[in-house]
TORZA-385862 format. One record per residue (C-alpha): y, z, x. Coordinates in steps of 0.25 Angstrom, whole numbers, plus 5000, padded with zeros to 4 digits. Each point is the difference from the previous one (the first is absolute). Layout:
<atoms>
YZX
...
</atoms>
This chain:
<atoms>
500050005000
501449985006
501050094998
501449975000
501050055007
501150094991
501349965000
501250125004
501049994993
501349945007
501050125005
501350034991
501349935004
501050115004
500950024990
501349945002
501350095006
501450004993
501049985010
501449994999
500749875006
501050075009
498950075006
499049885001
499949965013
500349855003
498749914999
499549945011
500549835000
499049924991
499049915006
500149864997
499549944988
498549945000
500149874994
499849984985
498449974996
500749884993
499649945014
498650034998
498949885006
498549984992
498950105004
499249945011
498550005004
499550065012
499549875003
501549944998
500350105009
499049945011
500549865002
501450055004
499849995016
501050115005
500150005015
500950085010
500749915008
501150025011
501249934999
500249925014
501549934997
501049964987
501149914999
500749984987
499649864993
501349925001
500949974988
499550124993
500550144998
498750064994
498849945010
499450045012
499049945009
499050105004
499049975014
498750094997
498850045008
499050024991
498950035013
499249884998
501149904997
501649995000
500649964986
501249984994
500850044990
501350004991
500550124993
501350024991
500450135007
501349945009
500650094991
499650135005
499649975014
500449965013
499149915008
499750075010
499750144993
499049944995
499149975014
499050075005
499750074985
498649994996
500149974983
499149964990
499849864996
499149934989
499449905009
499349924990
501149964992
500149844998
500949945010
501449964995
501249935007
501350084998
501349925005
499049925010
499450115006
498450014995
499650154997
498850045001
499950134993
500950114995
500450145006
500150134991
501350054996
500650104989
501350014993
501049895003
500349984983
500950004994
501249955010
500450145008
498650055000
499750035015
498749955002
498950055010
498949905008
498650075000
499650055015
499150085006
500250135009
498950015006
499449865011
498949954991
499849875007
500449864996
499049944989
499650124994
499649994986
501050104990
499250064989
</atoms>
């Protein structure tokens, strides 16, 4: 026979303290918002999850794309090859902070030609939207070496 575990009941909440608003001290500055779930993508699969081929490469040089504010043109090692890609993130970034980082990239995305430039894959940022936003490349802090898979 299997027995079942009993469940404890959850602890009370305190109760909540009366305080007048020239004794409150001040609140700490709010964090910034998280986006709304209006933003929300489709549930994925596990297996939707395995094709995505996310790869730690190290970014060797950049030079911005000519006749555009936004793009960048990114050399990568990726440990068994070096690739190329473009990336709106001019931006936000300074070439040549950029070098030397060691990012996240999905290497399997189909290659796309960007101002003349082909890109063979996309690395991973957050933030950046709307305008204003400051936005943050995905890099590691620790030398995993070039090529590694990201799971």
């Amino acid at each position: 026979m299997e027995e079942k575990p009993t469940e404890s009941p959850a602890p009370a909440a305190p109760a909540p303290v009366a305080t007048s608003a020239a004794s409150a001290p001040e609140a700490p500055a709010a964090a910034p918002e998280a986006p709304a779930a209006t933003d929300e993508k489709p549930v994925i699969t596990i297996d939707d999850f395995a094709k995505i081929d996310l790869r730690v490469a190290v970014v060797l040089a950049v030079e911005r794309v000519p006749k555009t504010d936004k793009l960048l043109k990114l050399e990568l090692d990726l440990g068994f090859e070096k690739r190329t890609i473009v990336s709106g993130i001019a931006q936000f970034y300074e070439p040549e902070a950029l070098v030397g980082k060691r990012i996240v990239i999905v290497a399997n995305l189909k290659p796309a030609r960007l101002r003349g430039v082909e890109s063979r894959g996309m690395l991973l940022a957050a933030g950046g939207r709307p305008d204003g936003e400051p936005l943050g490349v995905v890099t590691l802090d620790v030398e995993i070496p070039a090529g590694t898979r990201v799971s």
